[in-house]
C-alpha positions as CSV (number, residue, x, y, z in Angstrom):
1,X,0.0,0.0,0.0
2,X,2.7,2.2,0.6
3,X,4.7,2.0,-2.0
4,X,1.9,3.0,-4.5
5,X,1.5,6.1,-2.5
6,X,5.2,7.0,-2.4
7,X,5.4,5.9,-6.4
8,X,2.2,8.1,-7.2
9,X,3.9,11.3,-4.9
10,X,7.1,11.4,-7.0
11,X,9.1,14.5,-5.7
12,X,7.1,14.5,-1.7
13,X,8.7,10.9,-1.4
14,X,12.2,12.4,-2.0
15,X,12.2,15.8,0.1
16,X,15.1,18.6,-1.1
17,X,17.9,19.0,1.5
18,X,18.4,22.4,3.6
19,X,21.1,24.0,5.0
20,X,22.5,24.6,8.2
21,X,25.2,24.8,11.1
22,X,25.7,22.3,13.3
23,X,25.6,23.5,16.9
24,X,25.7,20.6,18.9
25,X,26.4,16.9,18.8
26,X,24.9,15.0,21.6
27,X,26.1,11.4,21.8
28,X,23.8,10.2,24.5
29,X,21.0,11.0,23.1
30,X,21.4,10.5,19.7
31,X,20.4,14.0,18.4
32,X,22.5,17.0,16.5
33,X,21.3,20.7,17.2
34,X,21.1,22.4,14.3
35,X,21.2,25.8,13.1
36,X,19.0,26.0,9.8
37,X,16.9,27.8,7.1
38,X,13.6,27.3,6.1
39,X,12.5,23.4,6.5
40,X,10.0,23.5,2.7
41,X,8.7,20.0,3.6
42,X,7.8,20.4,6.8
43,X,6.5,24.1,6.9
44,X,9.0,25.1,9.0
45,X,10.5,28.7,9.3
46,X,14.3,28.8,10.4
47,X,15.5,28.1,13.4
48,X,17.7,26.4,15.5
49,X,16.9,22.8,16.6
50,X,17.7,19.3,17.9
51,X,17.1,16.8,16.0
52,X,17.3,13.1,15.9
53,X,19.3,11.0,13.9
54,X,18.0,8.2,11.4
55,X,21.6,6.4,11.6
56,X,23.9,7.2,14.8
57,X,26.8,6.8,12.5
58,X,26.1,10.2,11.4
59,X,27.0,12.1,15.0
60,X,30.6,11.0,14.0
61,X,30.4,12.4,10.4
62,X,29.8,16.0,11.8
63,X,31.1,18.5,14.6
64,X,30.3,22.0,16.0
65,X,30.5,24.5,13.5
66,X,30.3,22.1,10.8
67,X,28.4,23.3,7.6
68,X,26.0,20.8,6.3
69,X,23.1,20.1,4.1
70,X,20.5,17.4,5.4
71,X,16.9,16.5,5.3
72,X,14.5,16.4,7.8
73,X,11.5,14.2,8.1
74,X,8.7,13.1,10.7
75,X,9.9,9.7,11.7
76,X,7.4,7.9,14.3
77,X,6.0,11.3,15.7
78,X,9.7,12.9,16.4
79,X,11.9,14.9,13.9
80,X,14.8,13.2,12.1
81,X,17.2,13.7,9.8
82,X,17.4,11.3,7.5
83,X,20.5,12.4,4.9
84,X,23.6,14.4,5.7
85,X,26.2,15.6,3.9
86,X,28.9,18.2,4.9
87,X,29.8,20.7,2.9
């Protein structure tokens, strides 16, 4: 059932990635604080954040001040980022 809607949504199935500044990377929870622009699939104005992370491998890919682009989604009720990439 799923995959028919993702297949008929096309582009809402594959959100763009934003930009921001990492400003914290917090192990023990498993969540980076971002610093970011506007947030276009989730109607979100810019701001600055903690998020969770979809894989913990990526609090080791990033530090504090680190630029990055990522995306964002609603993962079981709490915010994640799902894709990171530095800069």
């Amino acid at each position: 059932m799923d995959m028919s809607n993702g297949a008929k949504q096309g582009g809402a199935a594959n959100p763009s990635m934003s930009h921001g500044e990492v400003k914290k990377v917090d192990t023990a929870s498993g969540k980076l604080t971002i610093k970011h622009g506007p947030l276009e699939n989730l109607g979100m104005d810019g701001m600055t954040m903690a998020f969770k992370v979809k894989d913990p491998t990526m609090l080791s890919q990033v530090k504090v001040g680190d630029k990055i682009d990522f995306v964002a989604e609603e993962v079981d009720g709490a915010l994640t980022v799902t894709k990171l990439q530095k800069q």
